[in-house]
Residue, then its C-alpha position, 0 to 999 in steps of 0.5 A: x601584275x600578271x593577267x594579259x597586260x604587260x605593264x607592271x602597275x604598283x604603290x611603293x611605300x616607304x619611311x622616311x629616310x629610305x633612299x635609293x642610290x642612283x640607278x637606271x631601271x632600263x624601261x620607261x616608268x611612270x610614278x605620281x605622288x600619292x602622299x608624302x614627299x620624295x625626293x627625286x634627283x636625275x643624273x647623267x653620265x659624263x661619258x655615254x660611251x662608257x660601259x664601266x664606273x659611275x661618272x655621273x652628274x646630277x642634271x635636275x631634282x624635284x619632289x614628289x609629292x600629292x598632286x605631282x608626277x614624273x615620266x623617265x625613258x628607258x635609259x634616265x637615271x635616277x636617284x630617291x630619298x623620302x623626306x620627312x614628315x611620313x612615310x611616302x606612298x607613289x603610283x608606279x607604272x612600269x614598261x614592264x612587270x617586276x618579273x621581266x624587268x631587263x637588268x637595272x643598273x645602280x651606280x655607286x659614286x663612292x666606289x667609282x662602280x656600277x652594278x647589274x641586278x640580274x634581270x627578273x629580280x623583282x621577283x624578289x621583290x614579291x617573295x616569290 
């Protein structure tokens, strides 16, 4: 991150068990699997129109994994887990870098709601 391209270019790590509710990051990304396996299930909603609740649906999974990878466009949805066996290690390749991000939208099937993380705040994802 950071220099004079705009792209966000990352390695996420992560344990198993770790998982991410569904969510929309609002820009294109790409993610290949460098080691481990994750998870990757995409939804959609039910109602495009709908600016309020999660009334989604899961269209299709895969896992990720050495050897594979996945593009999403900006208003994709999706959801993670890594799977046992290691931690997972993915290449992420963002519109973006953390710090502008636009607003990431999670739903939250349990609750019938969604939630806006403001914009930018991946900043907090660098600690600073």
């Amino acid at each position: 991150e950071g220099g004079d391209t705009p792209y966000g270019l990352y390695v996420n790590v992560t344990q198993p068990g770790k998982e991410a509710s569904p969510h929309c990051h609002g820009l294109w990304s790409l993610s290949a699997g460098l080691s481990g396996k994750e998870l990757q299930r995409f939804w959609r909603l039910k109602d495009p129109a709908s600016t309020r609740g999660a009334d989604i649906e899961e269209t299709s999974a895969m896992t990720l994994q050495a050897g594979t990878a996945q593009v999403m466009e900006s208003h994709d949805i999706h959801s993670s887990l890594t799977l046992d066996g290691g931690e997972a290690r993915v290449l992420l390749l963002f519109a973006r870098p953390f710090a502008e991000f636009p607003r990431v939208v999670f739903f939250h099937q349990q609750w019938g709601t969604r939630r806006n993380l403001p914009q930018g705040a991946g900043r907090t994802l660098r600690g600073g």
